[in-house]
Biopython code that builds the backbone (N, CA, C, O; Angstrom):
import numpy as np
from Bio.PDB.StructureBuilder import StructureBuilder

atoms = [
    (1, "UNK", "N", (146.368, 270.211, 181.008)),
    (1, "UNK", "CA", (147.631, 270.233, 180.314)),
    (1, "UNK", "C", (147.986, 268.781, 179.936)),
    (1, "UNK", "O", (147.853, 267.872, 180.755)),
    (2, "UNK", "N", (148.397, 268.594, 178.796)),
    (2, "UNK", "CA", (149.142, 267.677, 178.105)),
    (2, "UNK", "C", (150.410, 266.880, 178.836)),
    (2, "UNK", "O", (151.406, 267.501, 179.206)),
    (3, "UNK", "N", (150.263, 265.365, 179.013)),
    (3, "UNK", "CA", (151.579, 264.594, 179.008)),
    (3, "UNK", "C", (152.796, 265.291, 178.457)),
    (3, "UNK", "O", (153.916, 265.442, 178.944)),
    (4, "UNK", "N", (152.217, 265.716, 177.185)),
    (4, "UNK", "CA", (153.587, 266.502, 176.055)),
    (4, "UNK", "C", (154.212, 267.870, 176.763)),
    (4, "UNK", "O", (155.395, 268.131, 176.983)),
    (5, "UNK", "N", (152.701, 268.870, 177.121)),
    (5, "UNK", "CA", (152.935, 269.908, 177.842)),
    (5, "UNK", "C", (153.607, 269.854, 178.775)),
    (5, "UNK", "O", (154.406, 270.789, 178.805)),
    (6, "UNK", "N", (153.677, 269.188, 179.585)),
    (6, "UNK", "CA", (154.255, 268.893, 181.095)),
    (6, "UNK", "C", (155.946, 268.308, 181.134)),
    (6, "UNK", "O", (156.655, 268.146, 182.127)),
    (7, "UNK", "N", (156.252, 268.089, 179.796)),
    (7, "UNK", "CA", (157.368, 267.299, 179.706)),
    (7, "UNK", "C", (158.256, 268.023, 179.354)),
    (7, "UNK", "O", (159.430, 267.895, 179.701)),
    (8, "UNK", "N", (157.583, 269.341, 178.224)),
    (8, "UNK", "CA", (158.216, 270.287, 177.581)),
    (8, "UNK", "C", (158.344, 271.329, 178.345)),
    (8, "UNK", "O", (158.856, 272.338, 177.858)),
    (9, "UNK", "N", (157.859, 271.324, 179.866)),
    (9, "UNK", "CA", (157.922, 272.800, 180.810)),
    (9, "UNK", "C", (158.507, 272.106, 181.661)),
    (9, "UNK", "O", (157.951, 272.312, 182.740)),
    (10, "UNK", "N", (159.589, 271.168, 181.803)),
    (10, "UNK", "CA", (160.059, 270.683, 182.989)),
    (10, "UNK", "C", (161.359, 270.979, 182.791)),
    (10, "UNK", "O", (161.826, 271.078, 181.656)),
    (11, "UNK", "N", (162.176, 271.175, 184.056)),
    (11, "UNK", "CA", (162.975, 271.893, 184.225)),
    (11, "UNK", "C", (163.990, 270.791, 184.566)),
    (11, "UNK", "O", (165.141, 271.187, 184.388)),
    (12, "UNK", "N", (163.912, 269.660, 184.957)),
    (12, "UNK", "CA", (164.090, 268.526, 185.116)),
    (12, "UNK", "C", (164.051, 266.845, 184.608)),
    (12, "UNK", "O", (163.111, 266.190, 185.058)),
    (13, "UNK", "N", (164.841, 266.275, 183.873)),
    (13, "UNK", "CA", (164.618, 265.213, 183.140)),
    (13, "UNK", "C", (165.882, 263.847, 183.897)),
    (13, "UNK", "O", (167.083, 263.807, 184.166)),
    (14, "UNK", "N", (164.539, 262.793, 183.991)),
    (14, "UNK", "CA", (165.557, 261.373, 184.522)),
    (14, "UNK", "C", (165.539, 261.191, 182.900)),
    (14, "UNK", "O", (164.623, 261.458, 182.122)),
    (15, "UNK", "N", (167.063, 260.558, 182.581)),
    (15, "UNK", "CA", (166.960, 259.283, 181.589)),
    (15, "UNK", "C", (167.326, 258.036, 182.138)),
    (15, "UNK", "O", (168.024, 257.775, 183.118)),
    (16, "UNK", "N", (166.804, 257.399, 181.431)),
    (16, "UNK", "CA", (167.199, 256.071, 181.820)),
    (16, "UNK", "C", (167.688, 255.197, 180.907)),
    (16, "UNK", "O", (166.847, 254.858, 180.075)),
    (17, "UNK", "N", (168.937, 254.642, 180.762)),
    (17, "UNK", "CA", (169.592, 253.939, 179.660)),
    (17, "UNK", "C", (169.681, 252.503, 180.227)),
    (17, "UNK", "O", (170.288, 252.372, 181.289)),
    (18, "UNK", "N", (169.176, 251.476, 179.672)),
    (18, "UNK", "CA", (169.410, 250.025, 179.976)),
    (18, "UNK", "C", (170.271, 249.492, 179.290)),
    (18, "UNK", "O", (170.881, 250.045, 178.374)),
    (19, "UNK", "N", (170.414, 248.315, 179.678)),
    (19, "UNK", "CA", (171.707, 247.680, 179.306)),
    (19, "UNK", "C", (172.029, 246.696, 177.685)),
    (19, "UNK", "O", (173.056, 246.363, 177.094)),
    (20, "UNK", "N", (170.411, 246.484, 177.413)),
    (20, "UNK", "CA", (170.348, 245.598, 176.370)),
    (20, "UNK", "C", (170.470, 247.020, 175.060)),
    (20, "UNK", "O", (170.364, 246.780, 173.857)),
    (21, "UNK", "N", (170.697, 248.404, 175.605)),
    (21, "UNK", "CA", (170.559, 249.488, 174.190)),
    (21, "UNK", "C", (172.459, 250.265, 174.530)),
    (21, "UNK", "O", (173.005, 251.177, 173.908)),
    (22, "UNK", "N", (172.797, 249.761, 175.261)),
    (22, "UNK", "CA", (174.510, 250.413, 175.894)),
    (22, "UNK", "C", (175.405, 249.246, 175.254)),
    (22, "UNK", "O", (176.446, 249.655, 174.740)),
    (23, "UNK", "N", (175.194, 247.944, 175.199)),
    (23, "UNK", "CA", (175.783, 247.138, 174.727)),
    (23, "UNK", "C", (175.862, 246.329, 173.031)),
    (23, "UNK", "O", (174.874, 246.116, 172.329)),
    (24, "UNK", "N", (176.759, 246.117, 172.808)),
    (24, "UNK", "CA", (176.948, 246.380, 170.731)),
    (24, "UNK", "C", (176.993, 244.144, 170.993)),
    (24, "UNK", "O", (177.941, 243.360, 171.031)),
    (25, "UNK", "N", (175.815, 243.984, 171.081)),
    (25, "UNK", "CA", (175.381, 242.511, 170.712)),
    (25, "UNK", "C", (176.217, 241.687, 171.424)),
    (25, "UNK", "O", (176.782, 240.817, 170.762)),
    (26, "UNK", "N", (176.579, 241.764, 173.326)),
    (26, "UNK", "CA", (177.603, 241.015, 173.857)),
    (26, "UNK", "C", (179.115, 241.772, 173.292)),
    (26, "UNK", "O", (179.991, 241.196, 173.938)),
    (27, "UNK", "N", (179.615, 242.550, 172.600)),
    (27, "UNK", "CA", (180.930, 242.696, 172.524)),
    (27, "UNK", "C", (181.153, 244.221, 173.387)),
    (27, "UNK", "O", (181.778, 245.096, 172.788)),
    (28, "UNK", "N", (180.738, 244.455, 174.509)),
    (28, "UNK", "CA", (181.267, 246.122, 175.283)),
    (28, "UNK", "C", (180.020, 246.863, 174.850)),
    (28, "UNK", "O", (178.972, 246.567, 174.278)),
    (29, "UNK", "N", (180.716, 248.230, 175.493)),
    (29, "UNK", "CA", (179.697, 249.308, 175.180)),
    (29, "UNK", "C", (179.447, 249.771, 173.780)),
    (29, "UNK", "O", (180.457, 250.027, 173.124)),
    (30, "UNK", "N", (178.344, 249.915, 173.234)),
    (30, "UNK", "CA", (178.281, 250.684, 172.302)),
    (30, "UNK", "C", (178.692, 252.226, 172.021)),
    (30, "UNK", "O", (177.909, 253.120, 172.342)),
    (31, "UNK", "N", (179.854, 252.498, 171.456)),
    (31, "UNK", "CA", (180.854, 253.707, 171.815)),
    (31, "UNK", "C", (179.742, 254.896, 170.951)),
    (31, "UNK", "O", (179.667, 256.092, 171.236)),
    (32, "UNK", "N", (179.119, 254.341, 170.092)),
    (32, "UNK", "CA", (178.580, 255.257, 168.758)),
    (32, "UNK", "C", (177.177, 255.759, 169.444)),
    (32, "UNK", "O", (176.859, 256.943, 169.336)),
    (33, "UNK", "N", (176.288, 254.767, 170.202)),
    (33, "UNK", "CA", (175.198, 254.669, 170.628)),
    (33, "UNK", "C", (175.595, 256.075, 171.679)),
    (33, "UNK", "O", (175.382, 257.270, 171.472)),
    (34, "UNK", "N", (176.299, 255.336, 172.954)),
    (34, "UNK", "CA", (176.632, 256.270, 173.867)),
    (34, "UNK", "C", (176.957, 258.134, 173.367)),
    (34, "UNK", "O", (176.611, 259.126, 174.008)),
    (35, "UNK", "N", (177.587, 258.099, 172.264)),
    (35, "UNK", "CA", (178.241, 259.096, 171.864)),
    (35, "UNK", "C", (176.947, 259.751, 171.572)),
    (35, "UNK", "O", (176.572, 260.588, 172.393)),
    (36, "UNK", "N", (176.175, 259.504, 170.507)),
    (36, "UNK", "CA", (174.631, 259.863, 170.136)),
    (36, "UNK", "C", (174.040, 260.362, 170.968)),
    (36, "UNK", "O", (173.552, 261.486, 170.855)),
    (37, "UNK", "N", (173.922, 259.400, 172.333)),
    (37, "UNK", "CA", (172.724, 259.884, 173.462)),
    (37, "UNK", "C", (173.657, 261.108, 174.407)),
    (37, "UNK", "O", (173.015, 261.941, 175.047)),
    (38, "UNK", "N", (174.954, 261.129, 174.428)),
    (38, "UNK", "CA", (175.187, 262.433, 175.175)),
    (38, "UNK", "C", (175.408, 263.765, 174.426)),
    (38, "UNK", "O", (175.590, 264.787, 175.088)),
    (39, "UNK", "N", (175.400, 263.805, 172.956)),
    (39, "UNK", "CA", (175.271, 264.998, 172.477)),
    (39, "UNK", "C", (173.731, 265.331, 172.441)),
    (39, "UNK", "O", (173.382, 266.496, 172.249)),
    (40, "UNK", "N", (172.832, 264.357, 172.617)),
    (40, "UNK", "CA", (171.410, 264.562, 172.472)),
    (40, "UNK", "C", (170.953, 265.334, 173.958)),
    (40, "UNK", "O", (169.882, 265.913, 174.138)),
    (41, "UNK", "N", (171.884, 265.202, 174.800)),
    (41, "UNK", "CA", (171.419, 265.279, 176.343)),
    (41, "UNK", "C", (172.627, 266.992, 176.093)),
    (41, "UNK", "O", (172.320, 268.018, 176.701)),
    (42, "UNK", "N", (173.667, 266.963, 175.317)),
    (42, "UNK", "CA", (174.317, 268.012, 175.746)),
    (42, "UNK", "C", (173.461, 269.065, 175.211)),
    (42, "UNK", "O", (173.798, 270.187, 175.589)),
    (43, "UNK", "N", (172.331, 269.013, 174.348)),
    (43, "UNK", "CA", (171.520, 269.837, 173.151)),
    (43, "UNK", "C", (170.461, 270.247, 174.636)),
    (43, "UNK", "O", (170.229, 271.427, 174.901)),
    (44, "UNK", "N", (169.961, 269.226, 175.403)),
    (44, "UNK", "CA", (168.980, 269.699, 176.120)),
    (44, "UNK", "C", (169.761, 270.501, 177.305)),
    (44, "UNK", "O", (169.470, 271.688, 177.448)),
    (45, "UNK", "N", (170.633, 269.979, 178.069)),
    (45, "UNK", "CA", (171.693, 271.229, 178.664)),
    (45, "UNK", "C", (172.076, 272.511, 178.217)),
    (45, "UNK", "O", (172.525, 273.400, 178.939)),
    (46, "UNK", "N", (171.903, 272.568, 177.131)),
    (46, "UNK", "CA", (172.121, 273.833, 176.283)),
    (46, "UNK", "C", (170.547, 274.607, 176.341)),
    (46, "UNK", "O", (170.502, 275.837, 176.289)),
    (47, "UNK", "N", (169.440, 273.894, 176.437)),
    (47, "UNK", "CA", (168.305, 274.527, 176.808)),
    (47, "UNK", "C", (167.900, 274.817, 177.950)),
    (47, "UNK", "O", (166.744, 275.228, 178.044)),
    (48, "UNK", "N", (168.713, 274.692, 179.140)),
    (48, "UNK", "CA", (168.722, 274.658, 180.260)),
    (48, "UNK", "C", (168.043, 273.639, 181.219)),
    (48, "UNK", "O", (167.564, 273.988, 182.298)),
    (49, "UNK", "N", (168.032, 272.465, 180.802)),
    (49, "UNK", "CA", (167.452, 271.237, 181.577)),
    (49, "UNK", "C", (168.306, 270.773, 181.999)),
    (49, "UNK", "O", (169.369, 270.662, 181.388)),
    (50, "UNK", "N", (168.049, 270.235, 183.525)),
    (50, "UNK", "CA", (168.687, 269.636, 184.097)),
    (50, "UNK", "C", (168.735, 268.235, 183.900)),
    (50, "UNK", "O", (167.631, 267.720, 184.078)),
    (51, "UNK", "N", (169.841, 267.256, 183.522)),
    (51, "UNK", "CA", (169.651, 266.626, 183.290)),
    (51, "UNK", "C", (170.070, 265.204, 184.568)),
    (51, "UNK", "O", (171.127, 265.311, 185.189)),
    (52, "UNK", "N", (169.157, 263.985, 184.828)),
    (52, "UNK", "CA", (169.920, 262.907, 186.076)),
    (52, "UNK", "C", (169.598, 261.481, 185.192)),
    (52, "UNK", "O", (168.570, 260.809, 185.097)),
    (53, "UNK", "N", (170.927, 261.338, 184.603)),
    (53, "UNK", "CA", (170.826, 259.968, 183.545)),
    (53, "UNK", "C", (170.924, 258.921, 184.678)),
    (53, "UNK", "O", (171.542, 259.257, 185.688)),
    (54, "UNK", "N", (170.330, 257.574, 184.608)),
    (54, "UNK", "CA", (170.021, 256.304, 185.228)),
    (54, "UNK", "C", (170.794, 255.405, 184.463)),
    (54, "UNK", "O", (170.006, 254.991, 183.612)),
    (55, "UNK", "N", (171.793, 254.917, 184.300)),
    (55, "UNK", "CA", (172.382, 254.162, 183.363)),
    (55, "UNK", "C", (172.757, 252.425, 183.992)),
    (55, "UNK", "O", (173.301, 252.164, 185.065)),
    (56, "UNK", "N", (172.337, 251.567, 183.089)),
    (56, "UNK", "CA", (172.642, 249.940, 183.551)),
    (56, "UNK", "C", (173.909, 250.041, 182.580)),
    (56, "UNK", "O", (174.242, 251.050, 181.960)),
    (57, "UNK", "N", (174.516, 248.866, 182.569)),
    (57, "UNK", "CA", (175.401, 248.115, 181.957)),
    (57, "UNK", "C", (176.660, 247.988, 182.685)),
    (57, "UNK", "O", (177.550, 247.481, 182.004)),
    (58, "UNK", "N", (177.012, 248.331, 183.975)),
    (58, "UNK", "CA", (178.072, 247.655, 184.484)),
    (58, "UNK", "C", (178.338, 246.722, 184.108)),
    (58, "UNK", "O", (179.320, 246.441, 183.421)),
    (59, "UNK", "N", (177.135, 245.748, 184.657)),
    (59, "UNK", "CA", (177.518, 243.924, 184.749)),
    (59, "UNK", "C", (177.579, 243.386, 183.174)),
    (59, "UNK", "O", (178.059, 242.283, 182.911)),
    (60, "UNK", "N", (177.031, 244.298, 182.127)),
    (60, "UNK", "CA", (177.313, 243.735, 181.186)),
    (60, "UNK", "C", (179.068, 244.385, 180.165)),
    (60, "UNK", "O", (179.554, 244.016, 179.097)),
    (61, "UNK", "N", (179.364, 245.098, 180.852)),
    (61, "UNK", "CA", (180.538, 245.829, 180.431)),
    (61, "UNK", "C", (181.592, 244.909, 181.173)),
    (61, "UNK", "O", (182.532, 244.400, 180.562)),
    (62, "UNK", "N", (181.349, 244.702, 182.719)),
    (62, "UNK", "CA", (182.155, 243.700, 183.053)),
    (62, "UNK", "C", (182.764, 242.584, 182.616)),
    (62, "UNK", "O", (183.950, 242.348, 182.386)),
    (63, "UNK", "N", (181.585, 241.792, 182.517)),
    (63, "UNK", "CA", (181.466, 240.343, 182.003)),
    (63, "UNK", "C", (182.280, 240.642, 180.443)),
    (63, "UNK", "O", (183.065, 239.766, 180.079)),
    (64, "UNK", "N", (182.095, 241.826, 179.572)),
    (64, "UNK", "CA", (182.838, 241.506, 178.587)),
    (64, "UNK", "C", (184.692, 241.918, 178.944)),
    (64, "UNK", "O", (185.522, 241.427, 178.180)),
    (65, "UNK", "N", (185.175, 242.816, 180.116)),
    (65, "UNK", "CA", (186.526, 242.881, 180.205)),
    (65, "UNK", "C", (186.780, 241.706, 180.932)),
    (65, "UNK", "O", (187.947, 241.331, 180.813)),
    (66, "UNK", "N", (186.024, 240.954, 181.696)),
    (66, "UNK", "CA", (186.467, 239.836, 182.268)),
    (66, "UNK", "C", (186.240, 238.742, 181.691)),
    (66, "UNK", "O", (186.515, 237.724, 182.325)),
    (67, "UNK", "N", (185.670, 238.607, 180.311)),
    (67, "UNK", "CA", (185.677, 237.219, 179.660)),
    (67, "UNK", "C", (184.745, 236.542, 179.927)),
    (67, "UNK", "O", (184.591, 235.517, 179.263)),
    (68, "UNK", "N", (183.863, 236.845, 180.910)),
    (68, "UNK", "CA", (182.708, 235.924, 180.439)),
    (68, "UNK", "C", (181.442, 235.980, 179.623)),
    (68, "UNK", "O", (180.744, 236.954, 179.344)),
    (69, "UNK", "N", (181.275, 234.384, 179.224)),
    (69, "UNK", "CA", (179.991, 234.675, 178.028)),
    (69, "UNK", "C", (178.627, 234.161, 178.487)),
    (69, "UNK", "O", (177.686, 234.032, 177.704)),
    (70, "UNK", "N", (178.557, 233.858, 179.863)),
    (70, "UNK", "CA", (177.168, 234.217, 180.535)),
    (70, "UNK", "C", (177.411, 235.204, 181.931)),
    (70, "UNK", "O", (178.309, 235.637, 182.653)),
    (71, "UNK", "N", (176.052, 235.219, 181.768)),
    (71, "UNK", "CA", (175.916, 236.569, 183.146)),
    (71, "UNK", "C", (175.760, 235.522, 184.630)),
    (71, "UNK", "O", (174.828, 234.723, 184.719)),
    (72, "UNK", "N", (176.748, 235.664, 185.667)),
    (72, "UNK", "CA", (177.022, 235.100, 186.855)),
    (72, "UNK", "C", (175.102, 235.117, 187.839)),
    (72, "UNK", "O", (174.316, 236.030, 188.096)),
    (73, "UNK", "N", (175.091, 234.188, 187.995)),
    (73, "UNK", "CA", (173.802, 234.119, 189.167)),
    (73, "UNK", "C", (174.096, 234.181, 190.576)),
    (73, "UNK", "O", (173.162, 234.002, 191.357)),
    (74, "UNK", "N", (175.501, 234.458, 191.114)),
    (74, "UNK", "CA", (175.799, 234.632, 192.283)),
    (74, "UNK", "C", (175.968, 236.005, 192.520)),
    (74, "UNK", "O", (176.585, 236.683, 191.698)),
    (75, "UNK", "N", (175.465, 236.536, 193.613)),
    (75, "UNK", "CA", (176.121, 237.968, 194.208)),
    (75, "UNK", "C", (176.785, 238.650, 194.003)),
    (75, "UNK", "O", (176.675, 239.743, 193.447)),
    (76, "UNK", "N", (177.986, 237.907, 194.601)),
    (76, "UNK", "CA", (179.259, 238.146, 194.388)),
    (76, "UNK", "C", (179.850, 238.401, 192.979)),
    (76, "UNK", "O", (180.591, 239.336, 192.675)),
    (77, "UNK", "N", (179.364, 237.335, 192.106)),
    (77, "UNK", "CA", (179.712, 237.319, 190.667)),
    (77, "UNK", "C", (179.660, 238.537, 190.146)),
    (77, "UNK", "O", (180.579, 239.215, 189.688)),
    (78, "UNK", "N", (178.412, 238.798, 190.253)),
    (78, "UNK", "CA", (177.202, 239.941, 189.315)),
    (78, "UNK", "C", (178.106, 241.487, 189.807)),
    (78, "UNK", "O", (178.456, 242.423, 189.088)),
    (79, "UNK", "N", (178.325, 241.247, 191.594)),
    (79, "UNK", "CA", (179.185, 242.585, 192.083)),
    (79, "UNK", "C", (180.528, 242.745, 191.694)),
    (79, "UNK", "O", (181.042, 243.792, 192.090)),
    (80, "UNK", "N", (181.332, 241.893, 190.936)),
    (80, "UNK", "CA", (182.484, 241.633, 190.662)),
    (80, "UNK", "C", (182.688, 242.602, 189.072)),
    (80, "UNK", "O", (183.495, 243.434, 188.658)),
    (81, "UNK", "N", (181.614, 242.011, 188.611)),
    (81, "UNK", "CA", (181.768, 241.933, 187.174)),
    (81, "UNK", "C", (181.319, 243.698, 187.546)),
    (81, "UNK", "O", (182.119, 244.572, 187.212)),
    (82, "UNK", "N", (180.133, 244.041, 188.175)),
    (82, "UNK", "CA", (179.634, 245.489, 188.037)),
    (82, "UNK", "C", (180.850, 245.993, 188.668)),
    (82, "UNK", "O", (180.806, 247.150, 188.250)),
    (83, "UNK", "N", (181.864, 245.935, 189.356)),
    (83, "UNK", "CA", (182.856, 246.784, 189.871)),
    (83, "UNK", "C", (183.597, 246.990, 188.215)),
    (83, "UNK", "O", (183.701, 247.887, 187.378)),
    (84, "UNK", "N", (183.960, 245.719, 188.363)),
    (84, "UNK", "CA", (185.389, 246.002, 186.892)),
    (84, "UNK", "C", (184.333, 246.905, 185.452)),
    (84, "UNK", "O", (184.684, 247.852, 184.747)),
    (85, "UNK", "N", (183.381, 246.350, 185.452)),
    (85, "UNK", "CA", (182.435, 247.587, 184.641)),
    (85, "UNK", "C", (182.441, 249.157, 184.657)),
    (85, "UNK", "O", (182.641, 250.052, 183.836)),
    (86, "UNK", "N", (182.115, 249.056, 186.035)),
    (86, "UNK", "CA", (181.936, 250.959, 185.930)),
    (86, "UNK", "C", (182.795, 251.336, 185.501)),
    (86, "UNK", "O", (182.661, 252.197, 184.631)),
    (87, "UNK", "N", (183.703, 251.033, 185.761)),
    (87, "UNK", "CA", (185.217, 251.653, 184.924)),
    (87, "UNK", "C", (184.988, 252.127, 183.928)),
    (87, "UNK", "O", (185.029, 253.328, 183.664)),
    (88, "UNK", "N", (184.699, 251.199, 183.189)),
    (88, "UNK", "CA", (184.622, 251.809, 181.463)),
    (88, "UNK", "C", (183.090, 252.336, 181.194)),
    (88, "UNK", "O", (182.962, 253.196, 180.322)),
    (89, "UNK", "N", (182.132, 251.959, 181.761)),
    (89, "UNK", "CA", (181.081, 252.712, 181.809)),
    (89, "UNK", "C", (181.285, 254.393, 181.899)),
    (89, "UNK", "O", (181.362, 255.230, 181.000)),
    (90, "UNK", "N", (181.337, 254.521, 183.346)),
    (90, "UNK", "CA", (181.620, 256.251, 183.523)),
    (90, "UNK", "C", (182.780, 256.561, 182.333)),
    (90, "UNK", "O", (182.647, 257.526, 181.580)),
    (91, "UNK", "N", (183.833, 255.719, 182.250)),
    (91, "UNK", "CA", (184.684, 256.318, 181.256)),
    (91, "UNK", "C", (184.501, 256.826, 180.271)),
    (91, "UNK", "O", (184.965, 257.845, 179.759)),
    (92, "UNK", "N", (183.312, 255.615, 179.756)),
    (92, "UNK", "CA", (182.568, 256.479, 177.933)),
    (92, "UNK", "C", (181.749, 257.411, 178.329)),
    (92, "UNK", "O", (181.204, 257.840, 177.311)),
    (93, "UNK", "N", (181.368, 257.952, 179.234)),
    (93, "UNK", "CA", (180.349, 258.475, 179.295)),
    (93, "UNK", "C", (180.732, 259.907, 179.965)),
    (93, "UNK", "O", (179.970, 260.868, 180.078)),
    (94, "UNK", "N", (181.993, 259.832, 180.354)),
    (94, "UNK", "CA", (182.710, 261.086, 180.862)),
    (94, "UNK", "C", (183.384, 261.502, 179.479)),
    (94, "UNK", "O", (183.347, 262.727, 179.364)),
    (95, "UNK", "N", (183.786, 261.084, 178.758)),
    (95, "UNK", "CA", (184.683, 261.151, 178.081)),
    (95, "UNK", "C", (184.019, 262.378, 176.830)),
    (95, "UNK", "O", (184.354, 263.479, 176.392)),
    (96, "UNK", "N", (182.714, 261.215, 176.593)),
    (96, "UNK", "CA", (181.652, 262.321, 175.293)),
    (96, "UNK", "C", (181.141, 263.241, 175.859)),
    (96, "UNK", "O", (180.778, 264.177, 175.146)),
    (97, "UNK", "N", (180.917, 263.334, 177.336)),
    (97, "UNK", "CA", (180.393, 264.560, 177.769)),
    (97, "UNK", "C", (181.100, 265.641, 178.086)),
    (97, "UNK", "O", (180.528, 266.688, 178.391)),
    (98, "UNK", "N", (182.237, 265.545, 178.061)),
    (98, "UNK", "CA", (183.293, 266.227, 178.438)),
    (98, "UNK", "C", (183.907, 267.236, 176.858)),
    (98, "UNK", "O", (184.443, 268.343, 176.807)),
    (99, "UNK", "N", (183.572, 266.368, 175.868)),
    (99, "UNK", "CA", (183.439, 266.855, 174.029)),
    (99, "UNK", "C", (182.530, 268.560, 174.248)),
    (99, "UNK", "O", (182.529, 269.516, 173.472)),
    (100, "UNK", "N", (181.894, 268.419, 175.488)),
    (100, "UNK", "CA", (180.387, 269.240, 175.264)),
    (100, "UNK", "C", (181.156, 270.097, 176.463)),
    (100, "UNK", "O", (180.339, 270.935, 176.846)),
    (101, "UNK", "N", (181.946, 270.181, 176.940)),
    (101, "UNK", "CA", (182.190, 270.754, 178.337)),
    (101, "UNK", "C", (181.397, 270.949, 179.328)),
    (101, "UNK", "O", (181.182, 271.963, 179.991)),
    (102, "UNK", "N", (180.840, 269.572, 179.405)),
    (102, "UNK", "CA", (179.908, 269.391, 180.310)),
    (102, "UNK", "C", (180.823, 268.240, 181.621)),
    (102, "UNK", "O", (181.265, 267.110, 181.410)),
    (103, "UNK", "N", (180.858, 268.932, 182.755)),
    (103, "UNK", "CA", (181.157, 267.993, 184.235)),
    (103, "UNK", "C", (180.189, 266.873, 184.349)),
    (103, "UNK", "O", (179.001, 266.960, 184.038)),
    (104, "UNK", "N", (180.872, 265.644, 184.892)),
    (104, "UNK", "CA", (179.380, 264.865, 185.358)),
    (104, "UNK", "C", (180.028, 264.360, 186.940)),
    (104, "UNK", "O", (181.152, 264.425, 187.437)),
    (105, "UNK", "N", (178.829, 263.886, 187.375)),
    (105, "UNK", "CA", (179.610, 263.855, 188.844)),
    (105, "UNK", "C", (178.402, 261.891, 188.868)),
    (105, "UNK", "O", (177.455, 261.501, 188.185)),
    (106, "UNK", "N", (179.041, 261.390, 189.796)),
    (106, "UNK", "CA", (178.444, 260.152, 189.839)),
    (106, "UNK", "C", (178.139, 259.409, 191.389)),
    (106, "UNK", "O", (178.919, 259.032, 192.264)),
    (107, "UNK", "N", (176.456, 259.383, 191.284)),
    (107, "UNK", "CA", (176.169, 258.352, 192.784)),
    (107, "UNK", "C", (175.682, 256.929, 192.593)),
    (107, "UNK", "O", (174.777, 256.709, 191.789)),
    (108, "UNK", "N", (176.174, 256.069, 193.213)),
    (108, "UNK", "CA", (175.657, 254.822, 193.314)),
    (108, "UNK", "C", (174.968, 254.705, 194.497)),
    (108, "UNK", "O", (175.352, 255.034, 195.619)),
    (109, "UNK", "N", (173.718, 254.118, 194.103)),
    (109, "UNK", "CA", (172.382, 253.787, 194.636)),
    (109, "UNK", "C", (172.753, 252.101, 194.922)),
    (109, "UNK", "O", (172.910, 251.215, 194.082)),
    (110, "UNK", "N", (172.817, 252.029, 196.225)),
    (110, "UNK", "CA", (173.083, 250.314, 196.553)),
    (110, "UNK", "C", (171.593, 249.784, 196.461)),
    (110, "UNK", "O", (170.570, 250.309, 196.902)),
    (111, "UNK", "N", (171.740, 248.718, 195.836)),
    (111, "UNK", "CA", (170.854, 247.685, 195.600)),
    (111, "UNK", "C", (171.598, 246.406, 195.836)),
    (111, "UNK", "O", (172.393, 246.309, 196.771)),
    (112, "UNK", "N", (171.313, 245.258, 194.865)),
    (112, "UNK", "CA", (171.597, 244.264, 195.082)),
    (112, "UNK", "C", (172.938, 244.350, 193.910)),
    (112, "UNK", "O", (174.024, 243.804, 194.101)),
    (113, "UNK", "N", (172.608, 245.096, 192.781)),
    (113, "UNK", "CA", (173.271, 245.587, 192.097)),
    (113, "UNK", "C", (173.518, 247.060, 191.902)),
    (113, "UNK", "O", (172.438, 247.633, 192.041)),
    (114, "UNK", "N", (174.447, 247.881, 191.650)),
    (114, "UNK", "CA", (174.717, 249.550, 191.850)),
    (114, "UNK", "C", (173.834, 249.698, 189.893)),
    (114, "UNK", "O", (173.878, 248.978, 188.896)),
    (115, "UNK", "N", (173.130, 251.056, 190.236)),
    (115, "UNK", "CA", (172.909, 251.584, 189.229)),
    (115, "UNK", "C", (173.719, 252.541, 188.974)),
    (115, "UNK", "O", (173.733, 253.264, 189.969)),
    (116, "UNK", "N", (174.482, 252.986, 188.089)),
    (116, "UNK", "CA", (174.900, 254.410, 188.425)),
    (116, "UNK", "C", (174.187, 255.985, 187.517)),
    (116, "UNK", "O", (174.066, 256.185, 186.309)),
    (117, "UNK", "N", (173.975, 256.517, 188.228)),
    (117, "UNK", "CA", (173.435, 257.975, 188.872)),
    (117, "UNK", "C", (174.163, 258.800, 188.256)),
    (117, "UNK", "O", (175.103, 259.150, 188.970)),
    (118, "UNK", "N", (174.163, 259.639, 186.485)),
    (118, "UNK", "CA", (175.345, 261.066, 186.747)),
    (118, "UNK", "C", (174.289, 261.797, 186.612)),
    (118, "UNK", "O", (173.169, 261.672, 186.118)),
    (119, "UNK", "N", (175.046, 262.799, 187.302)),
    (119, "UNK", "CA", (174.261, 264.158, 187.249)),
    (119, "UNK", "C", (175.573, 264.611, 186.453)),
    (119, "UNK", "O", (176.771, 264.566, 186.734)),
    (120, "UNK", "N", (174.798, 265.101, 185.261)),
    (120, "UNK", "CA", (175.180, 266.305, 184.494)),
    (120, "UNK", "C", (174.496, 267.833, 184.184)),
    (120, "UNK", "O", (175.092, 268.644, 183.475)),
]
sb = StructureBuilder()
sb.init_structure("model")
sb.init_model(0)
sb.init_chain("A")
sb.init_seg("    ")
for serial, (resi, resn, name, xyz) in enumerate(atoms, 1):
    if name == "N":
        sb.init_residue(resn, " ", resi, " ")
    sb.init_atom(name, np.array(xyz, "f"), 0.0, 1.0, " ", f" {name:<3s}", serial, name[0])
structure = sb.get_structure()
């Protein structure tokens, strides 16, 4: 069976969204981008896949409500900026999925930095 085959009989799909394709060139989230990728994910929910999105951009969602125009090399910094982030992260991302009447529920995976985890 096929890479393709195996992908198309799975009942189960990670995405994974990074931070340099969530963010509109340093100015926040990309509202249009985001909007795109959860009606694309609400189309495969509608086929019955389960879907567990992997999403970055806290620290870069942060850094833009908190004003800064480089990314912090301290700990603390990087955890600062990813707190005041998620905010508006899950926010866009609850918000378009919710267009679809779709619930999302959210885990953070501790690292050095939090990824966050929805299951929709």
């Amino acid at each position: 069976m096929s890479s393709r085959q195996r992908i198309q009989q799975a009942k189960r799909w990670v995405i994974k969204i990074g931070s340099a394709l969530l963010t509109a060139d340093g100015q926040g989230l990309d509202g249009q981008a985001i909007a795109s990728w959860t009606e694309q994910m609400a189309k495969l929910r509608q086929q019955g896949i389960e879907l567990v999105l992997v999403s970055s951009g806290a620290v870069a969602e942060g850094m833009t409500r908190l004003g800064w125009k480089s990314r912090p090399h301290s700990v603390h910094h990087l955890q600062a900026a990813a707190a005041v982030g998620q905010m508006g992260l899950v926010q866009a991302y609850e918000s378009c999925f919710q267009k679809f009447g779709l619930h999302t529920a959210q885990v953070l995976l501790g690292m050095m930095i939090f990824l966050p985890v929805i299951v929709i």
